[in-house]
N, CA, C and O atoms as a GROMACS GRO file, in nm:
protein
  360
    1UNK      N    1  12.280   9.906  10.553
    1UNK     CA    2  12.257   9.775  10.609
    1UNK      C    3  12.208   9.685  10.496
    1UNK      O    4  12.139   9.727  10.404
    2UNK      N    5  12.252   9.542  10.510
    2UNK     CA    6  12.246   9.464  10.380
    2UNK      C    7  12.102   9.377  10.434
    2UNK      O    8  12.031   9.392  10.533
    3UNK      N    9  12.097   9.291  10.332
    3UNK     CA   10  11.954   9.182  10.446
    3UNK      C   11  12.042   9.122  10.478
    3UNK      O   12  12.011   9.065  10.373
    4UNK      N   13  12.134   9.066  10.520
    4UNK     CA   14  12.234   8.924  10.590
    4UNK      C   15  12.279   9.014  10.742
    4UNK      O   16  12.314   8.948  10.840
    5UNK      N   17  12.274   9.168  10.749
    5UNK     CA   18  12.305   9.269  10.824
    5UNK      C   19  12.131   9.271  10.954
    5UNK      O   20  12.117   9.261  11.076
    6UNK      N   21  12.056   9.285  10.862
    6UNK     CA   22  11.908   9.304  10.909
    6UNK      C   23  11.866   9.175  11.012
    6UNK      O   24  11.845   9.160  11.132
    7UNK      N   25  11.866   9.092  10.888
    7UNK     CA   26  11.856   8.951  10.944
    7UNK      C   27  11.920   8.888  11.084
    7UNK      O   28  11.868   8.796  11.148
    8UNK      N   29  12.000   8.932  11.105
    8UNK     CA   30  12.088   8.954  11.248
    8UNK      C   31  12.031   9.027  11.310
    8UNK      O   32  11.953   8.964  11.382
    9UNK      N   33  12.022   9.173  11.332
    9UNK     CA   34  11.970   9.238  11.398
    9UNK      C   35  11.796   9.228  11.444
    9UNK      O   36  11.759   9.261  11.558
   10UNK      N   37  11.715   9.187  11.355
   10UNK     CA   38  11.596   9.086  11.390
   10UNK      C   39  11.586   9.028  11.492
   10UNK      O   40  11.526   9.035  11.599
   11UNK      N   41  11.686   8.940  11.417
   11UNK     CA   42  11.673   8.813  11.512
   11UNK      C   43  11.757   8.821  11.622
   11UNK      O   44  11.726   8.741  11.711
   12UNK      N   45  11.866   8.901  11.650
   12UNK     CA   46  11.878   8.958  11.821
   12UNK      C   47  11.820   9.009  11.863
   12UNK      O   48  11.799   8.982  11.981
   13UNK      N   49  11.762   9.099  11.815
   13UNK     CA   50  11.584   9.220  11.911
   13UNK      C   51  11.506   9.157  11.948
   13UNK      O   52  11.456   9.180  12.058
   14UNK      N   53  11.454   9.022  11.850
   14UNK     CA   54  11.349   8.931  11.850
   14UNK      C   55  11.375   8.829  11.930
   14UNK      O   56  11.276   8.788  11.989
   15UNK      N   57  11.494   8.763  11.955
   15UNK     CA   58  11.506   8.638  12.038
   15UNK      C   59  11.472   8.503  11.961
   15UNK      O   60  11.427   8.397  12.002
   16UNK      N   61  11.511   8.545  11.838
   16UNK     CA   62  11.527   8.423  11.770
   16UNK      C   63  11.611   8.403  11.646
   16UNK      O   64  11.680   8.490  11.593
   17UNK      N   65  11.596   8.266  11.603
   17UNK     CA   66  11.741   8.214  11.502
   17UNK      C   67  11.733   8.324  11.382
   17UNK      O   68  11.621   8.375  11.374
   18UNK      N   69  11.813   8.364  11.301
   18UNK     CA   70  11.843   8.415  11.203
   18UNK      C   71  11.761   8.341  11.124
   18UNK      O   72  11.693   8.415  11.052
   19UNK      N   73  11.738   8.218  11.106
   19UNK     CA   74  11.635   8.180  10.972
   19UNK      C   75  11.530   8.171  11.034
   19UNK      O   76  11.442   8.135  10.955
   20UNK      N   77  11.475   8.191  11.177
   20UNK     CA   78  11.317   8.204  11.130
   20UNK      C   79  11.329   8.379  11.137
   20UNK      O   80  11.229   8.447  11.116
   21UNK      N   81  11.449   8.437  11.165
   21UNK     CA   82  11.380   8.620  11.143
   21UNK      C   83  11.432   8.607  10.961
   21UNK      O   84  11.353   8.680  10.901
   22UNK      N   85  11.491   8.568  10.900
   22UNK     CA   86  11.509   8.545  10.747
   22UNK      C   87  11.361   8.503  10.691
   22UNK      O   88  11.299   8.568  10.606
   23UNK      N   89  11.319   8.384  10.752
   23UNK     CA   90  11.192   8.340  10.685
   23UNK      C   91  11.016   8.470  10.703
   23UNK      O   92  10.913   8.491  10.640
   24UNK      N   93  11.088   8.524  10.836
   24UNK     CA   94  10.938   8.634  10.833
   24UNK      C   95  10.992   8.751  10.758
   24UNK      O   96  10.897   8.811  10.709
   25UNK      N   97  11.119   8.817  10.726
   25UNK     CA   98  11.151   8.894  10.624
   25UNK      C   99  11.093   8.874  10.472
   25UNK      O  100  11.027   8.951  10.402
   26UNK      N  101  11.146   8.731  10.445
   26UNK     CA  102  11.084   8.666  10.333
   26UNK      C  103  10.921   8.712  10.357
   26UNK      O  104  10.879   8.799  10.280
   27UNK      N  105  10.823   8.656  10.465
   27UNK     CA  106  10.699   8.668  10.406
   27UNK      C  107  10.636   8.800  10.374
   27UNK      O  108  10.544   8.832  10.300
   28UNK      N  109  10.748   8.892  10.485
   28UNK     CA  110  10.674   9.017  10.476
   28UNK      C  111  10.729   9.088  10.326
   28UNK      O  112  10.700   9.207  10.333
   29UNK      N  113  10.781   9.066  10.229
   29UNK     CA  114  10.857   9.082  10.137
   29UNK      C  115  10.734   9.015  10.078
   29UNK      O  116  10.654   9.108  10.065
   30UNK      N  117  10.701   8.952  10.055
   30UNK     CA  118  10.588   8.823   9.949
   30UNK      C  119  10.465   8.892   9.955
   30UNK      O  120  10.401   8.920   9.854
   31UNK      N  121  10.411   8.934  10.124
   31UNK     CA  122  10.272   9.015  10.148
   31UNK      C  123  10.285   9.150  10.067
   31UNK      O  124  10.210   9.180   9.974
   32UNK      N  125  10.377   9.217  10.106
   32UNK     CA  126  10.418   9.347  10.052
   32UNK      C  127  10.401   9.363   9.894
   32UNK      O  128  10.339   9.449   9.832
   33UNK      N  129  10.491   9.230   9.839
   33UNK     CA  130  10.472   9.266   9.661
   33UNK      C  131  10.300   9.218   9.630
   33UNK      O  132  10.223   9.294   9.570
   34UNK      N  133  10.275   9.139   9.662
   34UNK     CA  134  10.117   9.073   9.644
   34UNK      C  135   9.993   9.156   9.713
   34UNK      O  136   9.877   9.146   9.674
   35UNK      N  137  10.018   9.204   9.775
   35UNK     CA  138   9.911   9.305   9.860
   35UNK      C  139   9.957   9.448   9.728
   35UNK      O  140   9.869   9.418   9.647
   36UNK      N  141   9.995   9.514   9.692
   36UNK     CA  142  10.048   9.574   9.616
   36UNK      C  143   9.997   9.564   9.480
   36UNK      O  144   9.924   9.636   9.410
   37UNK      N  145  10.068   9.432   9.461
   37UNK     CA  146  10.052   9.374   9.282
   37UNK      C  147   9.866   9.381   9.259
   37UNK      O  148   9.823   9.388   9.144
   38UNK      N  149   9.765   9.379   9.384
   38UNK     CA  150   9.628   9.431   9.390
   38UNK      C  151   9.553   9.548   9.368
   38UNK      O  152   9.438   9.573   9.334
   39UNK      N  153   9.702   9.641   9.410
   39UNK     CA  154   9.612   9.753   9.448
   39UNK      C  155   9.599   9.842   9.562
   39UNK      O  156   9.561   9.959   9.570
   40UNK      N  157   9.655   9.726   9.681
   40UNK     CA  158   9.575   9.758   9.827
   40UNK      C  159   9.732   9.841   9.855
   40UNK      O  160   9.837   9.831   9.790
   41UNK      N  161   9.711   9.897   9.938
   41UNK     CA  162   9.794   9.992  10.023
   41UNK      C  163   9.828   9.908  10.137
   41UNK      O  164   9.738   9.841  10.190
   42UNK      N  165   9.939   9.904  10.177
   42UNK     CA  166  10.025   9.843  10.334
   42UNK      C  167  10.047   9.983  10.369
   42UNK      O  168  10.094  10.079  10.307
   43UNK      N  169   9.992   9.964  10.510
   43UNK     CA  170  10.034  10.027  10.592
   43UNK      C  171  10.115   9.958  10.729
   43UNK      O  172  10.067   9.854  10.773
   44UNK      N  173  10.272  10.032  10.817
   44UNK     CA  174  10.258  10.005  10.914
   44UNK      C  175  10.306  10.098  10.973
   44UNK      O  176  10.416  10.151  10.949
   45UNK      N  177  10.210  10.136  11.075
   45UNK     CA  178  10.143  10.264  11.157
   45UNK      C  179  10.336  10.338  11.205
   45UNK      O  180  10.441  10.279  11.230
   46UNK      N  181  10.320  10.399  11.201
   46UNK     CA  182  10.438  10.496  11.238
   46UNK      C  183  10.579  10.502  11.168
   46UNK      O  184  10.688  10.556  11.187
   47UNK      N  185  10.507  10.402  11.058
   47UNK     CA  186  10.694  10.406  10.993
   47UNK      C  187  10.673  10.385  10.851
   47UNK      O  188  10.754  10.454  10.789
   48UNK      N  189  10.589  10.311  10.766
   48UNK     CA  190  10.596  10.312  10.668
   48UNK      C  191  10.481  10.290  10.599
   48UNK      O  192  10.398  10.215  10.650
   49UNK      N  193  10.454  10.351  10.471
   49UNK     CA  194  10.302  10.295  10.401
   49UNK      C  195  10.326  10.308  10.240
   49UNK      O  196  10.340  10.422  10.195
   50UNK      N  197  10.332  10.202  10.155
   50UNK     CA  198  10.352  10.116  10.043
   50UNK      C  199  10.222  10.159   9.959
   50UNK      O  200  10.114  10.121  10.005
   51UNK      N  201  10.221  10.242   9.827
   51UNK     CA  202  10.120  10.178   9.805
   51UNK      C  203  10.117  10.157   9.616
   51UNK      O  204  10.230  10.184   9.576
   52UNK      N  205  10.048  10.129   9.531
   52UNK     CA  206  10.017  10.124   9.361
   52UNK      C  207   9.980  10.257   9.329
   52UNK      O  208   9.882  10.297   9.391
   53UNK      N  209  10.036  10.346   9.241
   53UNK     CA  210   9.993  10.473   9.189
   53UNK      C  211   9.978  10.423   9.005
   53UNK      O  212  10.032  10.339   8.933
   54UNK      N  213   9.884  10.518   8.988
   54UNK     CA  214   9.873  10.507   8.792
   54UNK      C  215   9.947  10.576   8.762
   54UNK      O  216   9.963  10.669   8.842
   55UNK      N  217  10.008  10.578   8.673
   55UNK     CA  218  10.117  10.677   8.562
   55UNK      C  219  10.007  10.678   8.499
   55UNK      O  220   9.928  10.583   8.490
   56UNK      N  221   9.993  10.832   8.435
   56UNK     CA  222   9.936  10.883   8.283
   56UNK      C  223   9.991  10.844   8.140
   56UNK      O  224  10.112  10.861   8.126
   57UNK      N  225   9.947  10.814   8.073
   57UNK     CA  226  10.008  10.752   7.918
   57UNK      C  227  10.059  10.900   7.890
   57UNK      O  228   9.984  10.997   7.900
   58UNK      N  229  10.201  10.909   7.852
   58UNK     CA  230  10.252  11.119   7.792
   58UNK      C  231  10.357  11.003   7.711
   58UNK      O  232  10.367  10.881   7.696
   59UNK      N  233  10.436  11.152   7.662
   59UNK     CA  234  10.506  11.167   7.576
   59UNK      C  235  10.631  11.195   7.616
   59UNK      O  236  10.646  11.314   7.647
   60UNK      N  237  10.749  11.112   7.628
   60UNK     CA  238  10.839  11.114   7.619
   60UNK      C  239  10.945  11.177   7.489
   60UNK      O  240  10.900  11.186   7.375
   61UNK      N  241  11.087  11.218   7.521
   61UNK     CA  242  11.203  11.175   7.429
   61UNK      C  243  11.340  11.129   7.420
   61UNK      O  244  11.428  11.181   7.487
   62UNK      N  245  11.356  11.057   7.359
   62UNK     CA  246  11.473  10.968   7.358
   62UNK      C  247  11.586  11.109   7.379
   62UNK      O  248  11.558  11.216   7.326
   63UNK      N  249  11.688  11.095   7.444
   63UNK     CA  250  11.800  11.226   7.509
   63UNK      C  251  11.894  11.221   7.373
   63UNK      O  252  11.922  11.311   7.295
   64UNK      N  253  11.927  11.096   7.375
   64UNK     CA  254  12.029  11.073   7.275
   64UNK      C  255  12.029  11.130   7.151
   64UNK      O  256  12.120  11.203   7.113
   65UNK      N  257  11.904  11.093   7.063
   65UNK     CA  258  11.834  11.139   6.896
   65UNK      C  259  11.739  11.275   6.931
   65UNK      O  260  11.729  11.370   6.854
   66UNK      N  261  11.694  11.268   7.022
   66UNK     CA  262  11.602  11.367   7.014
   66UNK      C  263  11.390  11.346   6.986
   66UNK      O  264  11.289  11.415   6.998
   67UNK      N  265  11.430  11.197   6.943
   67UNK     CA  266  11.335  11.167   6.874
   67UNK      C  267  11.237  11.097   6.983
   67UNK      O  268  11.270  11.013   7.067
   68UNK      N  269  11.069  11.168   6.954
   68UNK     CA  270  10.959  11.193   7.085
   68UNK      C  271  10.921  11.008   7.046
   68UNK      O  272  10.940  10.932   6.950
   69UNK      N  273  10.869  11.001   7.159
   69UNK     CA  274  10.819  10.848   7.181
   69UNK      C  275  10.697  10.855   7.282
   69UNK      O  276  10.704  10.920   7.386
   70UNK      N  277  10.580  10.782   7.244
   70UNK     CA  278  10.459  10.781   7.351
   70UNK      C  279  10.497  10.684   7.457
   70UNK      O  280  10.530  10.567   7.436
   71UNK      N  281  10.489  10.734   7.557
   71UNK     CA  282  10.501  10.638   7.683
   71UNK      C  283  10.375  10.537   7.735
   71UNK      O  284  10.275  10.606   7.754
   72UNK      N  285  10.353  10.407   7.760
   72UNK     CA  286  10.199  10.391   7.710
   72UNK      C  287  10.181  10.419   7.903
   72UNK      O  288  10.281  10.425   7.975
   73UNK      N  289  10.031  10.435   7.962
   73UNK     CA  290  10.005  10.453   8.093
   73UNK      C  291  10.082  10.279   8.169
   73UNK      O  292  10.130  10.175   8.125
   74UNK      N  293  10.045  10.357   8.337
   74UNK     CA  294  10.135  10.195   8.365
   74UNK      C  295  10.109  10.220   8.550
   74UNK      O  296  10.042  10.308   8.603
   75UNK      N  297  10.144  10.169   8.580
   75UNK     CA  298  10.154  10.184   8.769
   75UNK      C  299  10.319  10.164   8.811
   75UNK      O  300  10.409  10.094   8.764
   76UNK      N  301  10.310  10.269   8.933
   76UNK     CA  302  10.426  10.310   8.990
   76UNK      C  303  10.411  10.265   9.130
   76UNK      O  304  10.296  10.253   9.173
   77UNK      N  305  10.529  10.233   9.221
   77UNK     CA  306  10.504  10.210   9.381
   77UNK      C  307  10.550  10.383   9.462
   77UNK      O  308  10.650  10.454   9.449
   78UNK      N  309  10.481  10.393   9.507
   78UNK     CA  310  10.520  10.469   9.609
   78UNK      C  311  10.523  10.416   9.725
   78UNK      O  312  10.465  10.310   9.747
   79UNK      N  313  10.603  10.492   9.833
   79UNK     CA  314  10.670  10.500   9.934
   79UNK      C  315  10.663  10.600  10.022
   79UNK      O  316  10.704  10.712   9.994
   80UNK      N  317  10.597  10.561  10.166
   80UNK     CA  318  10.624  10.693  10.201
   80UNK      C  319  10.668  10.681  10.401
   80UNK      O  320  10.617  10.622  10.496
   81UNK      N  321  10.750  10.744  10.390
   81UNK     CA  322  10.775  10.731  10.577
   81UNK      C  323  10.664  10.794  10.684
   81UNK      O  324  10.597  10.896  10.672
   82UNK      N  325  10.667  10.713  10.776
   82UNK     CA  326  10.584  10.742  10.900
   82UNK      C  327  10.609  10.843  10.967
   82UNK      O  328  10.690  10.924  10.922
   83UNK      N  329  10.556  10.862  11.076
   83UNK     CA  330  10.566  10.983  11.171
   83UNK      C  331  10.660  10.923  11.269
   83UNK      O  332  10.696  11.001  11.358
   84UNK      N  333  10.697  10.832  11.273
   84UNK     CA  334  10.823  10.776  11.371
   84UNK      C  335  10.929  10.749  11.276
   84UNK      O  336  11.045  10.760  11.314
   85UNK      N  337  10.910  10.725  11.185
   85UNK     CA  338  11.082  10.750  11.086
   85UNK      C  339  11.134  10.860  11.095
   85UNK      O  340  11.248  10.893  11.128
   86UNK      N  341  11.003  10.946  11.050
   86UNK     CA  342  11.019  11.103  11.039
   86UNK      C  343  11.110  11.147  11.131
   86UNK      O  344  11.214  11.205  11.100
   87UNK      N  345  11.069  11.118  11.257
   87UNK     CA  346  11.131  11.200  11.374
   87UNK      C  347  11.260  11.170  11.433
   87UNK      O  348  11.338  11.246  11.491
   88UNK      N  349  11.273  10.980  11.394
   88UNK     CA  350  11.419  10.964  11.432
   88UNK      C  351  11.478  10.992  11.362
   88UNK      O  352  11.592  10.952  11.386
   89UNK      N  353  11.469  11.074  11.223
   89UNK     CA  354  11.581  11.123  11.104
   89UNK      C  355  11.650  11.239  11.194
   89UNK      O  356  11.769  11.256  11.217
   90UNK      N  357  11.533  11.316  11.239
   90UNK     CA  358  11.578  11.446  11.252
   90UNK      C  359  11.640  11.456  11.400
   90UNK      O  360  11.688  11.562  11.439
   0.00000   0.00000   0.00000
């Protein structure tokens, strides 16, 4: 499903125009990177929870040459599914 796909389906579940379910996609997209870009963890209860992890500064190597390179430390997003994603997979 694309967002122009989503955005439809929103906004038929929801009972409203495609650009205001486009415009609350947008905010929840804006909260998500900025709640994040902090630190803080999003959660929403049964389906999904977002949050900032640290990478360790290691040691990499280039595949190509062979030749080792320090990786400097950094932050990663994780992702993780709810207990109601979970269950409609299976």
């Amino acid at each position: 499903m694309n967002r122009t796909e989503l955005v439809a389906a929103l906004s038929e579940r929801a009972g409203t125009t495609k650009s205001e379910a486009d415009a609350v996609l947008s905010a929840l997209g804006d909260v998500l990177i900025d709640s994040v870009k902090k630190g803080e963890k999003v959660q929403v209860p049964g389906l999904l929870t977002v949050e900032r992890v640290d990478r360790a500064a290691r040691t990499g190597r280039n595949p190509a040459t062979g030749e080792t390179l320090d990786i400097p430390a950094g932050y990663g997003v994780k992702a993780t599914a709810g207990s109601k994603l979970k269950k409609a997979v299976k």
